[in-house]
VMD Tcl script that draws the C-alpha trace (Angstrom):
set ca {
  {0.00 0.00 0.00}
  {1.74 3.28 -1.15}
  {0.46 6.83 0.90}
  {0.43 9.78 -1.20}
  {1.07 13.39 -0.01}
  {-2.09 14.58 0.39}
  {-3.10 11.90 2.62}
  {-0.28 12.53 4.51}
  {-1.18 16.26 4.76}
  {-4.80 14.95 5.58}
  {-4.14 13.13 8.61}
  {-1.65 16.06 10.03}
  {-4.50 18.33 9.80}
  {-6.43 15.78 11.29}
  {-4.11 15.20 14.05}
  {-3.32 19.11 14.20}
  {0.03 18.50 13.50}
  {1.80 21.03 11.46}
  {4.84 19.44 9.72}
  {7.24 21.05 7.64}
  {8.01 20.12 4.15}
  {11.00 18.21 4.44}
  {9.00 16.48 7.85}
  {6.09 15.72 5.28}
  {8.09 13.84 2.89}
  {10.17 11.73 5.54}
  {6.00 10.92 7.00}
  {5.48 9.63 3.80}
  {8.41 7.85 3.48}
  {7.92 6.37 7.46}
  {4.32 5.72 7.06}
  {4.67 3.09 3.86}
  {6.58 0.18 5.11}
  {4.32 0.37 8.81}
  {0.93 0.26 6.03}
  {2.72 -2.20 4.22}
  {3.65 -4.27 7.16}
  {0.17 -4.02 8.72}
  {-1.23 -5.10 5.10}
  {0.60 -8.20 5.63}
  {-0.29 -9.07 9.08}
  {-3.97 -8.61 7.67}
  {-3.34 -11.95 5.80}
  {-2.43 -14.21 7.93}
  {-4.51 -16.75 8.86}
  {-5.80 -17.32 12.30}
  {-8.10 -19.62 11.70}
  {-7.89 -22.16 14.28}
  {-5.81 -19.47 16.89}
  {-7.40 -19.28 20.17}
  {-8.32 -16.15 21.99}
  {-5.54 -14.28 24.27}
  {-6.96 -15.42 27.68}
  {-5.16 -14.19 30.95}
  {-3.37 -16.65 32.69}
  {-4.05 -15.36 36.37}
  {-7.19 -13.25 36.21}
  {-7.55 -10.43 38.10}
  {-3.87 -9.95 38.52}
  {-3.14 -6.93 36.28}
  {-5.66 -4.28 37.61}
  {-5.85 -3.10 41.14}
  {-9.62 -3.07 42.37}
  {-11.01 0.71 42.16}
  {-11.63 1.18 46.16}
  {-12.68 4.54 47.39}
  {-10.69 6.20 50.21}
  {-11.24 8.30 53.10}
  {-8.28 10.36 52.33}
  {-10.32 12.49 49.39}
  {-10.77 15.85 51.68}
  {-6.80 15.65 53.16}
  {-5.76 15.68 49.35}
  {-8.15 17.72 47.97}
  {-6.52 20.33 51.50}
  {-2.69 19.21 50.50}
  {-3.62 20.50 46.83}
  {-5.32 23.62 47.14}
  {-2.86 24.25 49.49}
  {0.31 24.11 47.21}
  {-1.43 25.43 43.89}
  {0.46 28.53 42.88}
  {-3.17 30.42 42.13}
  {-6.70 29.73 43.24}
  {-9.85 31.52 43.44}
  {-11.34 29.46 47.06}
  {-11.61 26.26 46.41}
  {-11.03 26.29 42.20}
  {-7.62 26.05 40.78}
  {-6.88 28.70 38.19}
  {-4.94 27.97 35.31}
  {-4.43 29.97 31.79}
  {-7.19 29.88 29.57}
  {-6.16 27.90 26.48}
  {-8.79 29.45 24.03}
  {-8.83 33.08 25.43}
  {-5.80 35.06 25.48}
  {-3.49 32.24 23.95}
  {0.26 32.56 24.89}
  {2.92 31.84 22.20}
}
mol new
graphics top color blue
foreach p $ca { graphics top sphere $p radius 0.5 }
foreach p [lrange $ca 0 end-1] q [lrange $ca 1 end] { graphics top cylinder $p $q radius 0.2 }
display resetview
């Protein structure tokens, strides 16, 4: 599978990358074998390939527990944030008033 230019320059807009030239052409150049590659792996034939199944269940994710702690952080927090307005953190807009 070959990636043309414009495609390239499609999914950088998409991805609201900006990418110079030179950076546009080495994309394109990058992007090919990885398509190609993943073209291939599209082929192969699994019929007959179980599943991935864990081993050990369970083991990989800790269980989601609430604590009692919530307030002391929330304290610790507002307490070292550089500005605040009471209780809300205040940060620089990113829409209004852009920097750079």
């Amino acid at each position: 599978m070959s990636i043309e230019r414009k495609e390239v320059e499609h999914l950088a807009l998409l991805s609201r990358i900006g990418f110079s030239d030179e950076e546009l052409e080495r994309m394109e150049k990058t992007l090919d074998p990885i398509l190609d590659y993943v073209g291939r792996l599209s082929k192969v034939d699994v019929q007959g390939v179980a599943e991935y199944q864990d081993e050990e269940p369970g083991l990989g994710l800790r269980a989601d527990v609430p604590s009692d702690c919530e307030e002391d952080v929330k304290h610790i927090i507002l307490e070292n944030f550089p500005d605040k307005l009471g209780d809300a953190l205040r940060v620089p807009g990113v829409f209004e008033n852009p920097k750079g």
